[in-house]
N, CA, C and O atoms as a MOPAC input file, in Angstrom:
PM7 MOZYME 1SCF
protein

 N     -2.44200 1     1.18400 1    -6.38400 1
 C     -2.88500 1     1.23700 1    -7.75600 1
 C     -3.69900 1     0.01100 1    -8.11800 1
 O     -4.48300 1    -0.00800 1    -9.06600 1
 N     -3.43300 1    -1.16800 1    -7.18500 1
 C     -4.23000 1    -1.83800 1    -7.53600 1
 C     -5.61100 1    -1.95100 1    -7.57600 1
 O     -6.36400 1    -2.31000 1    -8.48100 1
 N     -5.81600 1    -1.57900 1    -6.43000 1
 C     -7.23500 1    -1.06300 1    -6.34300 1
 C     -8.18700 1    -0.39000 1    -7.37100 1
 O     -9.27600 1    -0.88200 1    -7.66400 1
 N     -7.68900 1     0.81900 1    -7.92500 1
 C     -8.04300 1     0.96900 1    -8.78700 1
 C     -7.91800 1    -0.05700 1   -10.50200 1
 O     -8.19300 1     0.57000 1   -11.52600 1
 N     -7.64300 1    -1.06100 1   -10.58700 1
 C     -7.70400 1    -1.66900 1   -11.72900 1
 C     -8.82200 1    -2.77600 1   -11.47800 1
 O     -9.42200 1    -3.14100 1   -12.48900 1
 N     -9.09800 1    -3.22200 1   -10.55400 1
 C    -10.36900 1    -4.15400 1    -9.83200 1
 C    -11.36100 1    -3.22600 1    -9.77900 1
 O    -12.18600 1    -3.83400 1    -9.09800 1
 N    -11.89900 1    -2.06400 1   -10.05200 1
 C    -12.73000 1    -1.50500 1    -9.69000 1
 C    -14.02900 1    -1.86000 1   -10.99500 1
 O    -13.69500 1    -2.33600 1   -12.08000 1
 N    -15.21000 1    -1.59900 1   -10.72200 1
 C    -16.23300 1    -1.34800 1   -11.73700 1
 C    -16.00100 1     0.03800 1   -12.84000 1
 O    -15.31500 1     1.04900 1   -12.68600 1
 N    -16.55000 1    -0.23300 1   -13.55800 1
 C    -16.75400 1     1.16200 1   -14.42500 1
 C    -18.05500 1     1.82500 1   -14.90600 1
 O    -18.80100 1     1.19600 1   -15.65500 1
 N    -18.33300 1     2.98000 1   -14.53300 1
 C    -18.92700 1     3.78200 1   -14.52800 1
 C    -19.09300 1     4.96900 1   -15.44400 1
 O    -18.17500 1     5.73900 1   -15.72600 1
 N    -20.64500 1     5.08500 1   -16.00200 1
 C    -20.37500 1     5.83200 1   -17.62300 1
 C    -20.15400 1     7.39400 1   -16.95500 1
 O    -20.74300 1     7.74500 1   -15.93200 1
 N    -19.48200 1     8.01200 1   -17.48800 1
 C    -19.68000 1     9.37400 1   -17.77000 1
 C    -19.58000 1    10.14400 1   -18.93300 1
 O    -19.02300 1     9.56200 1   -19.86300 1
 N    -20.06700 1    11.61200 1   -19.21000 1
 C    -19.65900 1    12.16700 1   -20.01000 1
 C    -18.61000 1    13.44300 1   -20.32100 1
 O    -18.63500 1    14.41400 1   -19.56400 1
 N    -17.75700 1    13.40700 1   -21.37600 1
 C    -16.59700 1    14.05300 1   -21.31000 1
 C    -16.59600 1    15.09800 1   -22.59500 1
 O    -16.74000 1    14.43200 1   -23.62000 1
 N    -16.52200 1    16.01500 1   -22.78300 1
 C    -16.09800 1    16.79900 1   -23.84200 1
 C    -14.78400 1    16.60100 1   -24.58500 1
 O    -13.77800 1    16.37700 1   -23.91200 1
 N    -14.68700 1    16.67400 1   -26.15600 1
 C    -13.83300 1    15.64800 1   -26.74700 1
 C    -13.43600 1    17.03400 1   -27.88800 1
 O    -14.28200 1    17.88300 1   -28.16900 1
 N    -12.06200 1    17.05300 1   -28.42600 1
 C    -12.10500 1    17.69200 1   -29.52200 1
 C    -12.51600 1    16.91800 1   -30.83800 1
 O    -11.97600 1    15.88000 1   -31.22000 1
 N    -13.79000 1    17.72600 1   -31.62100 1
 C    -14.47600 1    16.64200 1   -32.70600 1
 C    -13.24700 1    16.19600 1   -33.83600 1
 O    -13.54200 1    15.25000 1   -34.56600 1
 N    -12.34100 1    16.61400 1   -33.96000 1
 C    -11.38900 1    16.42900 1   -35.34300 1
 C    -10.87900 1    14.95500 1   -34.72000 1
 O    -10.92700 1    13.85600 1   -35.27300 1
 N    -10.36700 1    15.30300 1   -33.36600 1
 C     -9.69400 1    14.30500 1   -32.77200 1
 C    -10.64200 1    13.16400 1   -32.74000 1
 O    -10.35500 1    12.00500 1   -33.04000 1
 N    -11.73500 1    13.57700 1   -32.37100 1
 C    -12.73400 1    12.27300 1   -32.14400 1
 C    -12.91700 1    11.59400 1   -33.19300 1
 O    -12.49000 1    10.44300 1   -33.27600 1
 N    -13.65800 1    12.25600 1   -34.28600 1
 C    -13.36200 1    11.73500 1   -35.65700 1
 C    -12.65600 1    11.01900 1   -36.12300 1
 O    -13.05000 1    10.04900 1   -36.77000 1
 N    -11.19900 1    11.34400 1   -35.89000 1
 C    -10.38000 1    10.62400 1   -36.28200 1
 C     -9.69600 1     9.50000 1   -35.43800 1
 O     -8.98500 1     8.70300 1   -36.05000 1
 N     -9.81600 1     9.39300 1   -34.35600 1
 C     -9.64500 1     8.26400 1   -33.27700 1
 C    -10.95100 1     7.47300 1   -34.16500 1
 O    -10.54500 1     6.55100 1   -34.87200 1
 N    -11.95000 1     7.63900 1   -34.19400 1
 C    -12.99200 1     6.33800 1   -34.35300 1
 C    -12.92700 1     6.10000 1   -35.85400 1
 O    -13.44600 1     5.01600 1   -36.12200 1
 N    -12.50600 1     6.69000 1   -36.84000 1
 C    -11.76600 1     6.53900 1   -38.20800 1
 C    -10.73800 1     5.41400 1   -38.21600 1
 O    -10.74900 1     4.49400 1   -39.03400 1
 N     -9.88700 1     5.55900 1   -37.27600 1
 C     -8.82100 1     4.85700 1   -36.44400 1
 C     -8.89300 1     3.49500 1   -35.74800 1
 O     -8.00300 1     2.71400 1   -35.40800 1
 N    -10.44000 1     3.44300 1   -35.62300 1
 C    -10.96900 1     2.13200 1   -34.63300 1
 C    -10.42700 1     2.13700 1   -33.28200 1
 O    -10.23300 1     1.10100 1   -32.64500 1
 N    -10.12800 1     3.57500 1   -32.75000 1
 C     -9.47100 1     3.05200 1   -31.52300 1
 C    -10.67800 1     3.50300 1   -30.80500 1
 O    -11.52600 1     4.34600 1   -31.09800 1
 N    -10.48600 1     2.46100 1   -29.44600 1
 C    -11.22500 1     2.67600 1   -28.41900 1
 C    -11.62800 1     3.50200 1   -27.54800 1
 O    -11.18300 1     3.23900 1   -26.43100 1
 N    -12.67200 1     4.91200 1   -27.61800 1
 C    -12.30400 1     5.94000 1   -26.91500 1
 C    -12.42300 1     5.63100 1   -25.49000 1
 O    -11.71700 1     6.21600 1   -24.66800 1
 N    -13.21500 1     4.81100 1   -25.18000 1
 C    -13.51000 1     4.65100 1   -23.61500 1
 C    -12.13100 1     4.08800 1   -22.57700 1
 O    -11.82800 1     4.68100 1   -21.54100 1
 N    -11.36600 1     2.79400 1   -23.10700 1
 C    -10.42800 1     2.15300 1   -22.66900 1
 C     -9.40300 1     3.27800 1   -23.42400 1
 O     -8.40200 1     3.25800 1   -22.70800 1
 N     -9.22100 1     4.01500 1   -24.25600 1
 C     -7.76600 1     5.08400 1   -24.19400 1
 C     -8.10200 1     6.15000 1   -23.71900 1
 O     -7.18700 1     6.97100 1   -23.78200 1
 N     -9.57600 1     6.75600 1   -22.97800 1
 C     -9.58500 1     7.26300 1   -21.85800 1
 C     -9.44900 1     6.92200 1   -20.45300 1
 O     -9.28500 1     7.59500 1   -19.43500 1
 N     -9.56800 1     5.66300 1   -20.69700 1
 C     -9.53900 1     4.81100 1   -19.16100 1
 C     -7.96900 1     4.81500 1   -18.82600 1
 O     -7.45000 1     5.14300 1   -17.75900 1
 N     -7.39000 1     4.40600 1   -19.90800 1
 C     -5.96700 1     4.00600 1   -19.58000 1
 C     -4.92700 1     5.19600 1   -19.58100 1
 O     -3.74700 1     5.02400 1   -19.27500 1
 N     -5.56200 1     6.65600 1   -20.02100 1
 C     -4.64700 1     7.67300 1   -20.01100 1
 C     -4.64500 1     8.19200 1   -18.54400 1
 O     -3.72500 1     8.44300 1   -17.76600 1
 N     -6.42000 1     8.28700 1   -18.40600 1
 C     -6.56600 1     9.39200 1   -16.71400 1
 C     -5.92400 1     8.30500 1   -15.25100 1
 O     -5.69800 1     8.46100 1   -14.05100 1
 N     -5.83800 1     7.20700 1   -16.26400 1
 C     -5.04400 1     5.91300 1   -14.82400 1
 C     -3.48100 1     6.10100 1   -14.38100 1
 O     -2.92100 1     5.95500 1   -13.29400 1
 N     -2.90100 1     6.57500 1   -15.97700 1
 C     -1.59900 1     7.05500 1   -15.80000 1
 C     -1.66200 1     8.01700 1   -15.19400 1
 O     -1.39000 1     8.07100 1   -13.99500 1
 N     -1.97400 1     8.82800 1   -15.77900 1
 C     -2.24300 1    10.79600 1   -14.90700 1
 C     -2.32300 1    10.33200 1   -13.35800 1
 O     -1.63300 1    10.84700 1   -12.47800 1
 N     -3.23300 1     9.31700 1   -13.14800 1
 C     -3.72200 1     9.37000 1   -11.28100 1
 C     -2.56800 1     8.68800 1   -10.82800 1
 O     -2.34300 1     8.91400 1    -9.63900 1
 N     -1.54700 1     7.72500 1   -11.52600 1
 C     -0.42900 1     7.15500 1   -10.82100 1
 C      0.66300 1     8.10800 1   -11.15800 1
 O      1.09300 1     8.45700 1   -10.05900 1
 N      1.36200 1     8.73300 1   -12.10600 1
 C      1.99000 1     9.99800 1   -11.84300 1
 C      1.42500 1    11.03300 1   -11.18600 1
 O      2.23700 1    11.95500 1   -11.27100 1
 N      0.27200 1    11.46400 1   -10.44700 1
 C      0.26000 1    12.32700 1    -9.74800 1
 C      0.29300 1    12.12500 1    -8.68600 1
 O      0.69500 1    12.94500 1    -7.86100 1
 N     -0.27100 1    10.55900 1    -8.31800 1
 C      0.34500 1    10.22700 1    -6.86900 1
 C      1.73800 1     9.76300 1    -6.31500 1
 O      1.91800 1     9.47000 1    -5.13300 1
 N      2.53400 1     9.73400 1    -7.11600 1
 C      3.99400 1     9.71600 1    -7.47800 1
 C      4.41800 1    10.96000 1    -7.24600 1
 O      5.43400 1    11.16400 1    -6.58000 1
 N      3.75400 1    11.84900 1    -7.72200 1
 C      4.58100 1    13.12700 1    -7.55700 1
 C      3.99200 1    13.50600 1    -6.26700 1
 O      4.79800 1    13.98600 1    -5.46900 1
 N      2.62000 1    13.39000 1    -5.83000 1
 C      2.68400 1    13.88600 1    -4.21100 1
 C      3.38400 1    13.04900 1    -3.51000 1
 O      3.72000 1    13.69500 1    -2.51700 1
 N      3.75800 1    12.11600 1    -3.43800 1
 C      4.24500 1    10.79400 1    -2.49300 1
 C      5.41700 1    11.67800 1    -2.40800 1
 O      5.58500 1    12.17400 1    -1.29400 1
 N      6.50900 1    12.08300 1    -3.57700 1
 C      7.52600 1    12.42400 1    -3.95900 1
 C      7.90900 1    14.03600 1    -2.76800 1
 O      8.93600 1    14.31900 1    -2.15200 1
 N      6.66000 1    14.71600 1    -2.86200 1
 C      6.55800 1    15.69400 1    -2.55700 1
 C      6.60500 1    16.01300 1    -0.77000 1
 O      7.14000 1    16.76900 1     0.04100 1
 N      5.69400 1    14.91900 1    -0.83800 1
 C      5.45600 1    15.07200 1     0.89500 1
 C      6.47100 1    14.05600 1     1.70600 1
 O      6.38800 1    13.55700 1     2.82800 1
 N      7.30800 1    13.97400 1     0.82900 1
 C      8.51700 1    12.55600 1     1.69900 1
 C      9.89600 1    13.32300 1     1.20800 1
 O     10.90900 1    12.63100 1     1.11400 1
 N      9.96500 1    14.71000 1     0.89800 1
 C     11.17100 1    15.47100 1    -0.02500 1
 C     12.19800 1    16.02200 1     1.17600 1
 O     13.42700 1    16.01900 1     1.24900 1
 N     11.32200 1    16.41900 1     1.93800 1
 C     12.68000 1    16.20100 1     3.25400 1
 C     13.37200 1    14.92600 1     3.81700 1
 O     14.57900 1    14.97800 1     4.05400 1
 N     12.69000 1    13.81900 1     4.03700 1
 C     13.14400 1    12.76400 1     4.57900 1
 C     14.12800 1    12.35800 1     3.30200 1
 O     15.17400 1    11.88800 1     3.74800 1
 N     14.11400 1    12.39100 1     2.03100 1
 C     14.88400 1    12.01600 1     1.06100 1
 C     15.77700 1    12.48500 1     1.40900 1
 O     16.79000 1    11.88300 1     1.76500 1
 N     15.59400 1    13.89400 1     1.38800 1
 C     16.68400 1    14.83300 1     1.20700 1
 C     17.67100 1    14.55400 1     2.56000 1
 O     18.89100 1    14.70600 1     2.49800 1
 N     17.05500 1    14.17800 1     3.63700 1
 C     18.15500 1    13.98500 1     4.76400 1
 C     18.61400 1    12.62000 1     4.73000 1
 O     19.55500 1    12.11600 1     5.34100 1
 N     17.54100 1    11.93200 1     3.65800 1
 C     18.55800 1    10.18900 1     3.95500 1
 C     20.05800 1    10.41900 1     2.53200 1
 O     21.08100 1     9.74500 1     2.40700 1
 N     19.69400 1    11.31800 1     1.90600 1
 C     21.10200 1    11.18200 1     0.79500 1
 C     21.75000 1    11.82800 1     1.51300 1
 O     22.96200 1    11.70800 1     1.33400 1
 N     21.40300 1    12.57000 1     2.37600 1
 C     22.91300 1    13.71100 1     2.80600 1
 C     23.50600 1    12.76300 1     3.76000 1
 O     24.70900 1    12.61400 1     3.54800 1
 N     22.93500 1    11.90300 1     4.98600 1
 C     23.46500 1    11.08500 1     5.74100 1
 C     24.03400 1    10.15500 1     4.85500 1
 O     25.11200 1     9.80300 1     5.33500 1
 N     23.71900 1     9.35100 1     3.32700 1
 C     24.43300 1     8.18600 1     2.85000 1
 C     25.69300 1     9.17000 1     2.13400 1
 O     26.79700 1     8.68600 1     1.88600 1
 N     25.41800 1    10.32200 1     1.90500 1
 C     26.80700 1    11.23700 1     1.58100 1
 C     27.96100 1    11.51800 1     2.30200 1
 O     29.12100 1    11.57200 1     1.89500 1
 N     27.37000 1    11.74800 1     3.78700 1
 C     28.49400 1    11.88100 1     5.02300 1
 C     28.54700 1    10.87500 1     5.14400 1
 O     29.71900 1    10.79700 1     4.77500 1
 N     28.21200 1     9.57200 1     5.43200 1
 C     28.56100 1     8.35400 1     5.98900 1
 C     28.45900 1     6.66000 1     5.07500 1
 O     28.78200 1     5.49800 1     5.32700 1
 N     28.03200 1     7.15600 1     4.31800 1
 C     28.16600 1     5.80900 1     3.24500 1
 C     26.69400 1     5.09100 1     3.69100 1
 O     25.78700 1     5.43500 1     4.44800 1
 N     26.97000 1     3.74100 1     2.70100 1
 C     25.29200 1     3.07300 1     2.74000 1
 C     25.48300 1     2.29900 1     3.99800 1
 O     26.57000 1     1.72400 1     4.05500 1
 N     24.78700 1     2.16200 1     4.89700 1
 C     24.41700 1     1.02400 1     5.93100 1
 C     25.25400 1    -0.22200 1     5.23600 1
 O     24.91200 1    -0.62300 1     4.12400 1
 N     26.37500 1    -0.82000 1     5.94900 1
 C     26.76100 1    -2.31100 1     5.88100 1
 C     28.01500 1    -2.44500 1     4.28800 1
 O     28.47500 1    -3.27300 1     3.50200 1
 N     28.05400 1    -0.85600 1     4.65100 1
 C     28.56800 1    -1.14500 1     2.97800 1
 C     30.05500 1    -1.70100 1     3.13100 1
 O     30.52400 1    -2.26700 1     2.14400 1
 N     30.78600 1    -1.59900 1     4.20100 1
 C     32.28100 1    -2.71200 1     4.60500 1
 C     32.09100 1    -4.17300 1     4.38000 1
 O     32.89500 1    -5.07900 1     4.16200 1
 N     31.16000 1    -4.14900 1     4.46300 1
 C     30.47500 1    -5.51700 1     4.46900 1
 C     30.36200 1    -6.15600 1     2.90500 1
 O     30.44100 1    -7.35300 1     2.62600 1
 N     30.12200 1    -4.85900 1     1.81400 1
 C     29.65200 1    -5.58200 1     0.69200 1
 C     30.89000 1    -6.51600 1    -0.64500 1
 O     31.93400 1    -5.98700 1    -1.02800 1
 N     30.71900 1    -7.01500 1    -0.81600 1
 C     31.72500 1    -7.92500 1    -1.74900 1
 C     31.63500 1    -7.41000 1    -3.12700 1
 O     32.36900 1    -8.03400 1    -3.89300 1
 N     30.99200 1    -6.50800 1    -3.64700 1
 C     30.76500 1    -6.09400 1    -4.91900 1
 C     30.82600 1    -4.64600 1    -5.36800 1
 O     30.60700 1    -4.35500 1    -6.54400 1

C-alpha cells in the first residue's frame, strides 16, 4: 500500500451525481482528495479480501491444526 501513496497523480475524468456534487462543493469539500482517499480504501479492502481469499485454505488448515493441537510453544507460555 505503500506504494501507492508515493505515487504521482494523474487527472482524470469521472461522472458525479450533480445534487451530490453541488453540495460537496457548497460544503468546501475536496472532490479530488475525497475521491482519492475513498477509491484508496476500496483498492486496500479489495486487496484484503483477495489476499483473504486466495490464502482461505491455508487459514482454514492452520486453525484446525491450532484446534487439535494448541499454539506452537504454548507449555511454555507464562500468561
Amino acid at each position: 500500500m505503500q506504494a501507492l501513496a508515493n505515487t504521482t497523480k494523474k487527472a482524470t475524468n469521472i461522472t458525479l451525481s450533480s445534487d451530490v456534487l453541488t453540495e460537496a462543493r457548497a460544503l468546501g469539500i475536496n472532490i479530488s482528495q475525497s475521491c482519492d482517499q475513498f477509491l484508496r480504501e476500496l483498492v486496500r479492502n479489495e486487496r484484503e479480501r483477495r489476499w483473504q481469499q486466495d490464502n482461505a485454505d491455508f487459514i482454514a488448515a492452520y486453525n484446525q491444526t491450532v484446534a487439535d493441537e494448541g499454539l506452537p510453544l504454548d507449555s511454555w507460555r507464562s500468561f
